[in-house]
C-alpha positions, 0 to 999 in steps of 0.5 A, spaced: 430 376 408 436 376 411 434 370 416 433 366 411 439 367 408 443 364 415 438 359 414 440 358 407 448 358 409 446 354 415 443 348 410 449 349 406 453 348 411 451 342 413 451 340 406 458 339 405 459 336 412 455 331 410 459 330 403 465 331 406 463 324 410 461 320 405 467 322 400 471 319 406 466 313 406 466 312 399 473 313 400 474 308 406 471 303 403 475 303 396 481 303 400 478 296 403 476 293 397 485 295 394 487 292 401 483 285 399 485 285 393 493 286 395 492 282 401 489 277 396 494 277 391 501 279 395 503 276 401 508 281 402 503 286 403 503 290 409 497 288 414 497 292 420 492 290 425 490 295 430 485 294 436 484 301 438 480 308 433 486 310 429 481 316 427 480 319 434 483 326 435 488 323 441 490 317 437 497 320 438 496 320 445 492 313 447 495 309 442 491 303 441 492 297 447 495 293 441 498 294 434 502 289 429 505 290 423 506 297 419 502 304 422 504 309 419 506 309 411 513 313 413 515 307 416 521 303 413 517 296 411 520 289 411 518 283 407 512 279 410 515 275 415 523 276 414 526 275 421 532 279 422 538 276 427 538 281 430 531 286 432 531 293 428 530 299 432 523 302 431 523 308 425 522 315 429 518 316 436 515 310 438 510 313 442 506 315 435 507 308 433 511 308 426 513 301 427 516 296 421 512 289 419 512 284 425 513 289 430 509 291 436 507 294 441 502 293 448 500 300 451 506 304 450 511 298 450 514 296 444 516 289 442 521 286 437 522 280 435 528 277 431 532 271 430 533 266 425 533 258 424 539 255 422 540 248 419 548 247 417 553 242 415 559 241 417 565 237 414 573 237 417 579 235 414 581 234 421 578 231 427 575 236 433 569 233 435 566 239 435 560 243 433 559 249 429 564 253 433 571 250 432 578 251 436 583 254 432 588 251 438 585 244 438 586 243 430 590 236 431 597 235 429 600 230 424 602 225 430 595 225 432 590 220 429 584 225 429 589 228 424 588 223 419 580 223 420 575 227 417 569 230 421 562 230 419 557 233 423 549 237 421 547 241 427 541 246 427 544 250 434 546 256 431 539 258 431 538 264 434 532 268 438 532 275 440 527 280 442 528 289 444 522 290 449 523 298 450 518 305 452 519 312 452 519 315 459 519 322 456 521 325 449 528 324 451 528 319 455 527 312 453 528 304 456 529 298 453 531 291 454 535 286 450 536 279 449 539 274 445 540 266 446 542 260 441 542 253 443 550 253 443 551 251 450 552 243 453 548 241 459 550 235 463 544 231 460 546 233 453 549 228 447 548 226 440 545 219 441 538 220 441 534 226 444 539 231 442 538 235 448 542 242 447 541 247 451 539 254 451 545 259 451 544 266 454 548 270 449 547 277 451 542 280 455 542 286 459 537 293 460 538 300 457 536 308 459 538 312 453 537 320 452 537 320 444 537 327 444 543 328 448 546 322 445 547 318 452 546 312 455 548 308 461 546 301 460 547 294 465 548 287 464 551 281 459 554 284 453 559 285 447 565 287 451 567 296 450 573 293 446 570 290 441 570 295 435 564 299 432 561 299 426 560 307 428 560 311 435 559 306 440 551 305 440 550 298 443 548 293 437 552 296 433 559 292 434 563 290 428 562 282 428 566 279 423 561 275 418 563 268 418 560 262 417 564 259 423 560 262 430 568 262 433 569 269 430 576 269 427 583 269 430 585 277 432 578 279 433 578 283 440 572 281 444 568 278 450 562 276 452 560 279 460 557 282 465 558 289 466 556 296 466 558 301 460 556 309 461 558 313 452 557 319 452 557 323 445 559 330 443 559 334 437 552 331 433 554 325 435 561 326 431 565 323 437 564 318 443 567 316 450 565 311 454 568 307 461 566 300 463 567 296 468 566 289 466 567 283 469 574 279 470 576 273 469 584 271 468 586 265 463 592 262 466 597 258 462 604 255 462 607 250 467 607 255 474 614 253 478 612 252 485 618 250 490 616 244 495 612 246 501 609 252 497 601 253 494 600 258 489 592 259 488 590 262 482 584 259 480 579 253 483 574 249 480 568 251 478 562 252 485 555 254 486 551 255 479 559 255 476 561 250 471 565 244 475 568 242 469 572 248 468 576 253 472 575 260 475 580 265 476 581 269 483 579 276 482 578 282 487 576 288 482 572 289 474 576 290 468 576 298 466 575 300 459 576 306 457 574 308 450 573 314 445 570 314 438 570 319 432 566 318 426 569 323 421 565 323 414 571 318 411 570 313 417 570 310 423 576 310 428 577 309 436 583 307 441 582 305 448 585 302 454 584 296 458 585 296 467 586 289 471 588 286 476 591 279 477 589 276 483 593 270 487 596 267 493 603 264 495 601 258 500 607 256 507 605 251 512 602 256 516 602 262 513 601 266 507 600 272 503 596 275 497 598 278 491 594 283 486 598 285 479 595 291 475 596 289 468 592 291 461 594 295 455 592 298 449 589 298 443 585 301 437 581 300 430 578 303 424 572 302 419 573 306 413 568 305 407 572 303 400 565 302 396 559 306 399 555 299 402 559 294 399 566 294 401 570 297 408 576 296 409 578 295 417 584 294 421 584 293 429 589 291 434 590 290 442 597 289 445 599 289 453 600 285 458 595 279 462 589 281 457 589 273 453 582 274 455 580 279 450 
């Protein structure tokens, strides 16, 4: 009797084993039915494709070799075939792969496209021969005949690409690498006649070692200057870019573009920030340089070896330094910092010479306060010193 009965319960056992998997089949096949069906009647509908067994036990581990789209329901879904200017990050751990629409990933390295294709016209009221990007200094005055002239132009060369490559070294660790380039940049060949032939322009560029847990980053390459203001702690991609449809920004706005190196560090959950970057110099000279007879100041030169010769290059002997610190309160945004440089020259005699370097800078601040929760801020900033023209 007793046998039987294990026999008995063995057989149930097994029973409900099989149930469970047909459910799970009936299951499956109904939710490929609903997602045809979606699929069929809205193009917004989440589509991932995976190459890979999502169903395995160590999915987690050997994610699939490549994945697109949506995998997982708690990722945060944009819409089918939105391109954003600028890639946003993936929701959570990567590894697990929560990722947005148009995300991907190959191995454990996940891709993020961005961009967008732009096609403006342009209409001004005086003449700058210029493009989408106008120079506040060179609107002509009323003695000038360009001031007489209106100014038309179309132009698609603010369209952007970009593109977030990065992978989890550790469950702290993480690497990642950005660019992002438009087709503002004028090569020697380049004109308006006939081929169009403007060329690719780098805009940012550059690599990324980050501890999210411990809220630290070093980051190397091309990127907004540590001046520029935030729109919250000092995060790279979150620079506080005025919303123009000018690409020359607005007068007063406090930046640079450039090669350096940036250590942030954060502090009381992520509450304030400090960083120090040391970022590449450039002098902007201006004003008529008195220089007695028999005397050469040599402050800057024509542009060299894979330079621009069409323009100058100053004398430098040292990186910019900025240091900034950050605080991010429940009613705001605020930092201060202050910039370090040296003005490098040489005063030429027959025979001889000498060279001087000047130590120049300056400080400056700024603050983001939300009025309106997403709707409306209020921001002020500010820079004083002395040699920082540049910025």
């Amino acid at each position: 009797m007793e046998k039987q009965i294990n026999y008995l319960q063995k057989q149930i056992q097994y029973m409900k084993i099989q149930q469970v998997k047909q459910d799970n089949e009936v299951r499956l096949v109904k939710e490929t039915a609903l997602n045809r069906e979606k699929i069929s009647t809205d193009p917004a509908y989440n589509r991932p494709i995976i190459i890979g067994n999502p169903n395995a036990d160590n999915y987690a581990i050997n994610r699939p070799w490549i994945t697109i789209g949506g995998t997982d329901p708690r990722s945060e879904p944009t819409t089918y075939g939105q391109i954003t200017g600028m890639p946003v990050s993936p929701s959570g751990n990567t590894t697990n792969g929560l990722f947005h629409k148009g995300q991907f990933n190959v191995g454990r390295i996940s891709i993020i496209l961005g961009g967008y294709v732009e096609m403006a016209g342009i209409f001004r009221s005086r003449n700058e021969t210029a493009d989408i990007s106008s120079n506040f200094s060179s609107i002509p005055w009323m003695n000038s005949p360009n001031a007489h002239m209106n100014e038309f132009h179309e132009t698609e060369r603010q369209s952007r690409f970009s593109a977030l490559v990065g992978a989890d070294i550790t469950d702290k660790w993480h690497v990642s690498g950005y660019t992002e380039v438009d087709f503002q940049g004028a090569g020697s060949a380049s004109n308006s006649r006939q081929s169009n032939s403007y060329v690719l322009r780098s805009r940012v560029m550059y690599g990324e070692f980050e501890n999210k847990i411990d809220d630290f980053y070093i980051m190397g390459g091309q990127s907004w200057s540590l001046a520029t203001l935030f729109k919250k702690g000092m995060d790279t991609r979150s620079e506080q870019i005025p919303l123009v449809i000018d690409a020359q920004y607005v007068p007063g706005f406090t930046w640079t573009r450039n090669t350096g190196i940036r250590i942030v560090k954060g502090f009381h959950n992520h509450e304030y920030h400090i960083g120090l970057s040391l970022e590449n110099p450039q002098s902007v000279w201006g004003g008529t340089i008195y220089t007695p007879s028999e005397e050469k100041i040599t402050y800057n030169n024509s542009g060299g070896q894979v330079e621009n010769v069409s323009t100058t290059y100053s004398d430098d002997v040292a990186p910019d330094i900025i240091l900034k610190g950050s605080a991010d309160p429940k009613f705001g945004h605020f930092e201060a910092f202050g910039i370090g440089r040296f003005i490098h020259d040489r005063v030429s005699y027959i025979g001889t010479g000498k060279s001087h370097t000047k130590f120049a800078g300056g400080g400056g601040g700024g603050m983001v306060i939300p009025v309106v929760k997403k709707y409306f801020d209020f921001q002020a900033s500010g820079l004083a010193g002395y040699g920082i023209g540049r910025y």
